[in-house]
Wavefront OBJ file of the C-alpha trace (Angstrom):
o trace
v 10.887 22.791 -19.517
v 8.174 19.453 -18.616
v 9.558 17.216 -16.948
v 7.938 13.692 -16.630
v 6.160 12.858 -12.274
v 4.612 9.839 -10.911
v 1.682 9.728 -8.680
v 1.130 6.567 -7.158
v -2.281 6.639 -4.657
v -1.618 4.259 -2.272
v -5.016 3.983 -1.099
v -6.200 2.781 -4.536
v -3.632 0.231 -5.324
v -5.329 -3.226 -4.880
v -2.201 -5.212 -5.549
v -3.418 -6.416 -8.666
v -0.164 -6.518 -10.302
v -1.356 -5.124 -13.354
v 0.835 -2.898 -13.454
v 4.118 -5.116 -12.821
v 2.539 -7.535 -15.971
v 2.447 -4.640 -18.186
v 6.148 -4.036 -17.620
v 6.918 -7.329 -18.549
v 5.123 -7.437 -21.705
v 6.827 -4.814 -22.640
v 9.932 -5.262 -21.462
v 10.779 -9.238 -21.818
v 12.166 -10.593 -24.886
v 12.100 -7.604 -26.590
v 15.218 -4.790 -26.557
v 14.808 -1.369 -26.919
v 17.722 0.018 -28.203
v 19.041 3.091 -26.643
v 16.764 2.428 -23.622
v 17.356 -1.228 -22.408
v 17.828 -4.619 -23.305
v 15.261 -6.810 -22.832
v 13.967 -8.094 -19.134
v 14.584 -11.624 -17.474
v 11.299 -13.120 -17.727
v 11.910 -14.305 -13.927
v 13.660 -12.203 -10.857
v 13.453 -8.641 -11.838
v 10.167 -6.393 -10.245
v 11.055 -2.780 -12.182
v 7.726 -1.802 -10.549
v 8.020 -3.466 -7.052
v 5.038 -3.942 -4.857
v 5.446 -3.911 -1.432
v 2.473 -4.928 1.198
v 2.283 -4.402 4.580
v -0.760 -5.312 6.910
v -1.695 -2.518 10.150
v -3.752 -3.651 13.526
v -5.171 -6.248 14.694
v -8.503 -8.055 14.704
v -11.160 -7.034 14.430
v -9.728 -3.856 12.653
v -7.161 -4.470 10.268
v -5.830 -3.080 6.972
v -3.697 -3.856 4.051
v -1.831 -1.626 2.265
v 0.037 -1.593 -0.678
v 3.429 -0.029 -2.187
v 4.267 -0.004 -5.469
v 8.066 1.242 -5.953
v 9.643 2.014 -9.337
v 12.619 3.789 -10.349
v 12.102 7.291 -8.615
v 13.762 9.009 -11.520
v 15.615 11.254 -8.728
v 17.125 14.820 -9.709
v 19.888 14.133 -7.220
v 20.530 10.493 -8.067
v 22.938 8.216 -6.608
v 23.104 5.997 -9.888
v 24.208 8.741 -12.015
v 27.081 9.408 -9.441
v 27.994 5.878 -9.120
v 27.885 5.262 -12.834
v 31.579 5.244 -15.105
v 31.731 6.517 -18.310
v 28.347 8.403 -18.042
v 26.717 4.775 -18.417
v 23.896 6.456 -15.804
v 22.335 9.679 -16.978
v 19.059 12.178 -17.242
v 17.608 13.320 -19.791
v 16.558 16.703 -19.971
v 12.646 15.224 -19.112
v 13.859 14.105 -16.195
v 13.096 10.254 -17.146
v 16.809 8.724 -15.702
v 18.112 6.191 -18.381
v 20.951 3.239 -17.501
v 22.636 2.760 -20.595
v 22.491 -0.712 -21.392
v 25.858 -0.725 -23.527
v 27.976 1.390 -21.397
v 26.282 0.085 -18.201
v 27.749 -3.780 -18.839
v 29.791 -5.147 -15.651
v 29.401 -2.085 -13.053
v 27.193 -4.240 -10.631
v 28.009 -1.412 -8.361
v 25.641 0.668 -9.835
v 22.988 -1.417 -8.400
v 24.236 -0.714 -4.879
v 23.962 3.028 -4.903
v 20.396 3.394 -5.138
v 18.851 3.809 -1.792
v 15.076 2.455 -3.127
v 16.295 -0.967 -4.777
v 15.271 -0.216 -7.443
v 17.725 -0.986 -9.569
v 18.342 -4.883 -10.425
v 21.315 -7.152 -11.818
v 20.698 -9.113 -15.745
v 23.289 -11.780 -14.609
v 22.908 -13.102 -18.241
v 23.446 -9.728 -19.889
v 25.969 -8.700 -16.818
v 24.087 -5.132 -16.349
v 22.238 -3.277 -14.046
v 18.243 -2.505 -15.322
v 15.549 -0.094 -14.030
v 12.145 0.794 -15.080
v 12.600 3.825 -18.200
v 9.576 5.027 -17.523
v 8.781 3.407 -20.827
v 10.879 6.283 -22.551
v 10.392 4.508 -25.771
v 7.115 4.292 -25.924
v 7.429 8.599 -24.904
v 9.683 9.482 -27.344
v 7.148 7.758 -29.844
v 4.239 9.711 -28.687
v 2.390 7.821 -26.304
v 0.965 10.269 -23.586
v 1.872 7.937 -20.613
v 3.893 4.500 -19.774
v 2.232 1.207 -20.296
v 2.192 1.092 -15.839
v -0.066 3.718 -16.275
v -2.057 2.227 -18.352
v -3.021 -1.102 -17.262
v -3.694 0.230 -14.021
v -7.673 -0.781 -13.244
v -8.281 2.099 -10.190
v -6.440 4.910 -11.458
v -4.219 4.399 -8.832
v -0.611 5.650 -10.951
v -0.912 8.902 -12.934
v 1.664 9.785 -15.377
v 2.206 13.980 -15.204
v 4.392 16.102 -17.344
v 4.567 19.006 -15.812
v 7.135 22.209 -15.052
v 8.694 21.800 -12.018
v 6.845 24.486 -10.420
v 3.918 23.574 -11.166
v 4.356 19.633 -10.028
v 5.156 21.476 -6.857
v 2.126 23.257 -6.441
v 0.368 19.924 -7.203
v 1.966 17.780 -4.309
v 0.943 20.927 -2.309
v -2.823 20.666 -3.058
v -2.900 16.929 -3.505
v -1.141 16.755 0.204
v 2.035 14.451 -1.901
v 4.930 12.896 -0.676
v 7.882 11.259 -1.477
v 9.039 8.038 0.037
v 12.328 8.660 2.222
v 12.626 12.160 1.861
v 15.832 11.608 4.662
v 17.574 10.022 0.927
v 18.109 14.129 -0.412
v 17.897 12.403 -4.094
v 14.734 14.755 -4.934
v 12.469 11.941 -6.784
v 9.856 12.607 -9.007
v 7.487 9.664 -7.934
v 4.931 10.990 -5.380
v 2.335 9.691 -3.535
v -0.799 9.987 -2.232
v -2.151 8.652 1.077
v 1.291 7.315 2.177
v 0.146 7.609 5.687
v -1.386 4.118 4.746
v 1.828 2.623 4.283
v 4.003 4.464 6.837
v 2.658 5.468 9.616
v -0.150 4.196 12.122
v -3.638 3.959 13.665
v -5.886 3.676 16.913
v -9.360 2.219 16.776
v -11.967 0.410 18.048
v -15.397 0.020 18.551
v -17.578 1.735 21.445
v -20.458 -0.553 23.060
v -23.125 0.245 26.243
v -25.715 -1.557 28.225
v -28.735 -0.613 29.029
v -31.704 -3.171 30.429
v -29.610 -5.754 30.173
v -28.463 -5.446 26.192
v -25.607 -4.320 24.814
v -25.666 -1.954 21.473
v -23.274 -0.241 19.626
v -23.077 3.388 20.749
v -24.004 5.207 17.232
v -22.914 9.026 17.655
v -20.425 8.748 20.507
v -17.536 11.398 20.789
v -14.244 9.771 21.129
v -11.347 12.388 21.629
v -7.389 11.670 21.092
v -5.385 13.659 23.830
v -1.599 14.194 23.672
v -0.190 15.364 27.028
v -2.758 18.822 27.117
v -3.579 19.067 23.480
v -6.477 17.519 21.823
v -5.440 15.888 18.383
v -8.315 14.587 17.223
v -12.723 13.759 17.521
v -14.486 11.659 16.140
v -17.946 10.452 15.840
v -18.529 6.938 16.197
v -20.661 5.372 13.597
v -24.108 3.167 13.388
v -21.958 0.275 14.430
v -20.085 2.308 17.152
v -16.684 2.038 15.385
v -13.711 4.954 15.442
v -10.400 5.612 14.100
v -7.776 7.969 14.334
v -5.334 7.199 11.222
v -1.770 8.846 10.030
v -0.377 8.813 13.655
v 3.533 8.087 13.913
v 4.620 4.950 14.998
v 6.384 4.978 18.484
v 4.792 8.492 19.022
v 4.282 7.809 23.353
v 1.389 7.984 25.690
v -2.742 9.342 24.335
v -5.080 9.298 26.302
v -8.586 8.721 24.779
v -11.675 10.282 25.845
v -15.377 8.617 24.848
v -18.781 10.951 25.573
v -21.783 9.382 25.039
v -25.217 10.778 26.325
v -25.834 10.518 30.018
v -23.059 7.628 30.535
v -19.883 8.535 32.797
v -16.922 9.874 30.919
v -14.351 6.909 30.103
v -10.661 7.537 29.826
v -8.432 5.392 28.852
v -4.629 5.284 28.416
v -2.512 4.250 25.430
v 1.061 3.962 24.680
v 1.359 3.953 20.995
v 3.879 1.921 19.093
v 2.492 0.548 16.078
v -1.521 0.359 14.758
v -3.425 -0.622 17.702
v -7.056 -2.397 17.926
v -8.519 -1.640 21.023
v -11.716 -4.010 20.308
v -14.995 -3.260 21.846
v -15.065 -0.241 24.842
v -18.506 -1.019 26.885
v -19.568 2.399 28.725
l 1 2 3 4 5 6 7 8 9 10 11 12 13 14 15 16 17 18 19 20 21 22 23 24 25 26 27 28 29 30 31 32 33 34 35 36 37 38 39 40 41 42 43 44 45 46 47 48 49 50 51 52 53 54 55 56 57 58 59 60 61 62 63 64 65 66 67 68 69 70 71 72 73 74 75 76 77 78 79 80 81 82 83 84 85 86 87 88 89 90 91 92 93 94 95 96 97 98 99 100 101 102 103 104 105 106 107 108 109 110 111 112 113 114 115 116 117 118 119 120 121 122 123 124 125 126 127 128 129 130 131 132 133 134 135 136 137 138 139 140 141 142 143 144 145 146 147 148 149 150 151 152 153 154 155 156 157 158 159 160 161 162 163 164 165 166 167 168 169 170 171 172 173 174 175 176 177 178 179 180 181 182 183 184 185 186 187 188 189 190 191 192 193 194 195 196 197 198 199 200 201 202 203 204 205 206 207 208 209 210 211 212 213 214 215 216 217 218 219 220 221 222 223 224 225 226 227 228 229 230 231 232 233 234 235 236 237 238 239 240 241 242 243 244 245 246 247 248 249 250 251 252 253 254 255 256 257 258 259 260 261 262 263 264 265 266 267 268 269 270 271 272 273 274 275 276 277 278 279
């Protein structure tokens, strides 16, 4: 059978919070019965977006994270849940029901993503349905989807076999695989988001000016094994991206015409900005 994925390109999401409004037009002040009661207008994100900024000047980057409901296979809701007040349905959208959900707060603890967030009003825990109602009355994706300006969330229905072929040629993730819950939200470029980079820009002098060294080689070196080259562009910039964050001691390597060799030595913790190397 289909089953209902997210992808969620990280590199495309501007932060516009399209997305997030769209949820709550559809979801405040108005109940969907079966699928949830309606949305505080203030407090709840069901489609959260998380930012976090990588380097330093002068090369910096923002990135952002949007987190919904991952609509897990193994989810720790579903076990948490009493009376079946947390279940799947057989699309593999996750549904909290919002009668038999009333009073178990602890629901809201088990999930691992925070996803999951507490109608102190209604006294029930609430989660993004994937817009199940909406689904189930034909629409061909959830309203997320569809406000989103860059194309940066795709709805796919898909059998499970296929969506795994697709996160193998679309090179897809998902966030904390270490959690075991199986989710079906992937994503795409979450390098940008989760792990790190080394740059910087390479300079020489020559009669007294200094220009940007257009077409330099700049090699990343890990004890005797060359990671990565790169070519410097017109303004003599470079950047090795999707590096882990504490990953130890590179050395990096810069070529460039009949100038001296020039090594220097890095210990990488987090996104690093060497600034301007002058040969």
């Amino acid at each position: 059978m289909t089953k209902w994925n997210l992808i969620i390109d990280v590199e495309k999401c501007e932060d516009c919070n399209n997305c997030f409004l769209a949820c709550k037009d559809e979801h405040v002040d108005n109940d969907w019965p079966g699928y949830a009661i309606s949305q505080p207008r203030h407090g709840h994100r069901w489609i959260n977006i998380m930012r976090k900024e990588r380097g330093q000047y002068p090369i910096i980057d923002v990135a952002y994270l949007p987190i919904p409901c991952m609509h897990c296979d193994v989810a720790p809701c579903i076990k948490a849940a009493k009376d079946g007040a947390v279940y799947k349905r057989d699309d593999g959208i996750v549904i909290i029901d919002p009668e038999k959900a009333k009073g178990q707060e602890d629901i809201i603890k088990a999930c691992p993503y925070d996803a999951i967030w507490w109608n102190e009003e209604k006294r029930v825990p609430q989660k993004c349905t994937f817009c199940a109602h909406l689904l189930d009355d034909g629409w061909k994706e959830p309203r997320c989807v569809q406000a989103c300006p860059t194309g940066a969330i795709r709805a796919v229905r898909a059998k499970n076999r296929h969506m795994k072929a697709t996160a193998a040629s679309e090179n897809l993730q998902v966030l904390y695989p270490q959690y075991n819950t199986t989710p079906r939200v992937y994503y795409k470029n979450l390098y940008r988001f989760t792990r790190c980079f080394i740059g910087g820009s390479v300079a020489y002098e020559k009669g007294g000016v200094t220009d940007c060294a257009e077409g330099a080689r700049v090699s990343l070196i890990k004890g005797s094994e060359k990671v990565s080259e790169v070519v410097t562009d017109n303004f003599g910039d470079f950047k090795f991206d999707n590096l882990a964050e504490e990953s130890g001691r590179y050395a990096l390597e810069i070529v460039f015409k009949e100038y001296d060799k020039k090594t220097l030595e890095i210990d990488l913790k987090t996104s690093l900005s060497l600034g301007t190397i002058t040969l």
